[in-house]
C-alpha positions in Angstrom: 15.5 -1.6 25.8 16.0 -3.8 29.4 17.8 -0.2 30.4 15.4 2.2 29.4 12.8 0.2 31.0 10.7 -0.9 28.2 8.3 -4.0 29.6 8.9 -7.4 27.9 5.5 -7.3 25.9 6.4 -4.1 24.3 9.9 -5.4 23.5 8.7 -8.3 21.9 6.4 -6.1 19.5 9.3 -4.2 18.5 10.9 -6.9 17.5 8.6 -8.5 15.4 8.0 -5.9 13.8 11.7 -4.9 13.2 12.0 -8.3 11.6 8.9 -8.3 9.6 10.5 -5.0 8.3 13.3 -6.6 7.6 12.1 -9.1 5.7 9.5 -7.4 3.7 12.2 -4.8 2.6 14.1 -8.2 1.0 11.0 -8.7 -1.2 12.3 -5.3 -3.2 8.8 -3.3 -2.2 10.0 -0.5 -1.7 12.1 -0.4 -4.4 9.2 -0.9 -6.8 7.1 2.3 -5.0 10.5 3.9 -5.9 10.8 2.9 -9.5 7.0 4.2 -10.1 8.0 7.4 -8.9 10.6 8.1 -11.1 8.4 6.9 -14.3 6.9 10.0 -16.4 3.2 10.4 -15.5 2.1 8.2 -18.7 3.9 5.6 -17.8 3.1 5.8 -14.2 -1.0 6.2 -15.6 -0.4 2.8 -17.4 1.2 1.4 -15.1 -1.5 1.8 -12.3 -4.6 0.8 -15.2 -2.6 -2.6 -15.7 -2.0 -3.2 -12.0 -5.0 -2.1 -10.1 -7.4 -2.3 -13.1 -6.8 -5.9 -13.4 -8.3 -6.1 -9.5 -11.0 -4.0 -9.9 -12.5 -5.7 -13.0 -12.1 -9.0 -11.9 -14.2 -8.1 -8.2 -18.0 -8.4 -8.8 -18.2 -4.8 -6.1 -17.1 -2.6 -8.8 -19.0 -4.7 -12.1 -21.8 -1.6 -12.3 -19.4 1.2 -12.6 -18.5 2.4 -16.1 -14.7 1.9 -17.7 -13.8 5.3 -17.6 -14.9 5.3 -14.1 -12.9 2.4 -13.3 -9.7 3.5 -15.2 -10.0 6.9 -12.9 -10.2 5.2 -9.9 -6.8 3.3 -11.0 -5.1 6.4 -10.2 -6.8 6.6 -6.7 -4.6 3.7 -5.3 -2.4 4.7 -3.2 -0.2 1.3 -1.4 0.8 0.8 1.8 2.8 -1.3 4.2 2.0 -2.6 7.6 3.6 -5.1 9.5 1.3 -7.7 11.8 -0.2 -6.3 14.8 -0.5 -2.5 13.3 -3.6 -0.5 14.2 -5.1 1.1 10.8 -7.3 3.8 11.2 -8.2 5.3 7.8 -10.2 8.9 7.3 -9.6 10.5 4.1 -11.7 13.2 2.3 -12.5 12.1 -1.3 -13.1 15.2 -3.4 -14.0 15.2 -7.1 -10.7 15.7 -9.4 
């Protein structure tokens, strides 16, 4: 990087984050988002309820919406990975399905 003139500050960042990288892809995640995607869609469906239903529930934002509601919205999650330091910047159109 020293040779292709990449400042020190910018070097360190890539490093961290190379080695958060590193590290997070010992904890298996990836493996697991793999794994989902080869269940069949059932599986996948009760999969996601248990998982991100048992959040949902359990946080007193989402205690007025309706079960059926809340096992929809299961299937809405979609999981991500950053490392420290990452800018998010979110914008999605929600339709009806």
């Amino acid at each position: 990087m020293n040779k292709r003139g990449i400042n020190k500050y910018l070097q360190m960042k890539i490093k961290k984050y190379l080695e958060y990288m590193y590290e997070e892809s010992k904890m298996n995640y990836k493996d697991s988002l793999l794994l989902s995607q080869s269940l069949s869609q059932t599986l996948r469906e009760e999969c996601f309820h248990e998982l991100y239903g048992k959040l949902i529930k359990h946080h007193s934002l989402f205690s007025n919406f309706s079960d059926k509601f809340l096992n929809k919205m299961t299937l809405c999650f979609n999981e991500t990975t950053y490392a420290p330091d990452d800018l998010i910047n979110v914008i999605k159109n929600i339709t009806n399905t």
